[in-house]
C-alpha positions in Angstrom: 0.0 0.0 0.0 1.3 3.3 -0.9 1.6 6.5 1.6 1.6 9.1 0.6 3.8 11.7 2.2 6.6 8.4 2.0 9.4 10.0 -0.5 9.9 6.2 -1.7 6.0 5.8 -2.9 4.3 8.9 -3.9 4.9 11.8 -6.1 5.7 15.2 -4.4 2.5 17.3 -3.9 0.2 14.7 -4.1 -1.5 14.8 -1.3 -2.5 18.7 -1.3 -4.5 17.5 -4.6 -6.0 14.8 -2.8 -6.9 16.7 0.4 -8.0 19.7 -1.8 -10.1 17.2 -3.7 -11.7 15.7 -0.9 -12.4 19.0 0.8 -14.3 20.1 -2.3 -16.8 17.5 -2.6 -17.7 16.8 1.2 -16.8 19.7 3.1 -16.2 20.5 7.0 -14.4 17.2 7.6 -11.8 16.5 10.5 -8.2 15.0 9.9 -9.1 11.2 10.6 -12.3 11.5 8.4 -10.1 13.2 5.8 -7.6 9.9 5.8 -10.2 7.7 5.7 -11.5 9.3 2.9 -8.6 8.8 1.1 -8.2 4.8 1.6 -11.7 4.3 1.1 -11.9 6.0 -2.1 -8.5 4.5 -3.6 -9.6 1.5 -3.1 -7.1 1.3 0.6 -4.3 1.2 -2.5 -3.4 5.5 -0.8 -2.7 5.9 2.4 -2.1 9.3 4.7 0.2 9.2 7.7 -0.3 11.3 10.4 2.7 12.6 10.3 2.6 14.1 6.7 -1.5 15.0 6.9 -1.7 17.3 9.9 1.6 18.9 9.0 -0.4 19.5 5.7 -3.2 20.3 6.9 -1.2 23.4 8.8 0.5 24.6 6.1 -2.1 24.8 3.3 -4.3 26.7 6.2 -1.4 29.5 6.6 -1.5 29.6 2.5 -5.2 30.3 3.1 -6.5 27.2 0.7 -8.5 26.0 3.7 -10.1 27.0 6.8 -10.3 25.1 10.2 -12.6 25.5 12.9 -13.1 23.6 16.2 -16.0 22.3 17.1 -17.8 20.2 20.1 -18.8 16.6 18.6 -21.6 14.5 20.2 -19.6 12.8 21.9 -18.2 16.2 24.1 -14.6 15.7 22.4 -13.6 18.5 20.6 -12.7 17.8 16.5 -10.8 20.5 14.3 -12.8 20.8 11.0 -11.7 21.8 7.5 -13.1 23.6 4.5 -12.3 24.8 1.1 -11.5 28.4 0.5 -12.3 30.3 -3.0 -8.3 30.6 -2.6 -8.4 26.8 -2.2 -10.5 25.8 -5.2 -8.4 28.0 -7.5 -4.9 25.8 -6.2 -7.3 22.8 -6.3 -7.3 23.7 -10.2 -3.9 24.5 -10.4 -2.7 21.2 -8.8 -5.3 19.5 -11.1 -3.8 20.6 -14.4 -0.7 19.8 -12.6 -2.0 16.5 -12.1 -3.0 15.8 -15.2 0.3 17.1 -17.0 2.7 15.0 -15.1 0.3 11.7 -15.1 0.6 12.3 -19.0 4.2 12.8 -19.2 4.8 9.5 -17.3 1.9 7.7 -19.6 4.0 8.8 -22.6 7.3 7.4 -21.2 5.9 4.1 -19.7 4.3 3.6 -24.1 7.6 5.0 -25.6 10.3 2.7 -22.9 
């Protein structure tokens, strides 16, 4: 299974596509719902650490493509949620195209080698 944030098995910025993804099609998720997410979707083939989501999670907050907010679950523990920004949906294009460039590049060299 691959991890992403794991230099050996995943492509650098991959998983600010996939969180910025995510984000955009079920909004105000917390950082366990948001790795879950990801495993369930790909099929368990992805998955996020810890240790490379939350530091993720920080940074693309201080670049102002998402939003967190704490809030009081059912259960009385406190959860940090996350949303989409408008700044956060124009990167999610960005890395998209991004995305879809390099995905193509290696598609061409896996046909041509």
């Amino acid at each position: 299974m691959a991890r992403i944030g794991n230099r050996a098995d995943s492509l650098q910025g991959s998983l600010d596509l996939l969180v910025l993804k995510i984000l955009s099609r079920r909004p105000r998720l917390h950082g366990y719902a948001i790795m879950a997410a990801i495993s369930a979707i790909s099929d368990e083939v992805l998955r996020a650490e810890e240790g490379s989501l939350y530091p993720a999670l920080y940074r693309m907050e201080e670049a102002g493509w998402i939003r967190a907010e704490w809030i009081k679950k059912e259960n009385g523990r406190r959860a940090r949620i996350y949303e989409l920004t408008a700044a956060g949906k124009k990167q999610l294009g960005t890395e998209e195209s991004r995305w879809l460039a390099i995905s193509a590049a290696i598609n061409r060299v896996l046909r041509e080698a």
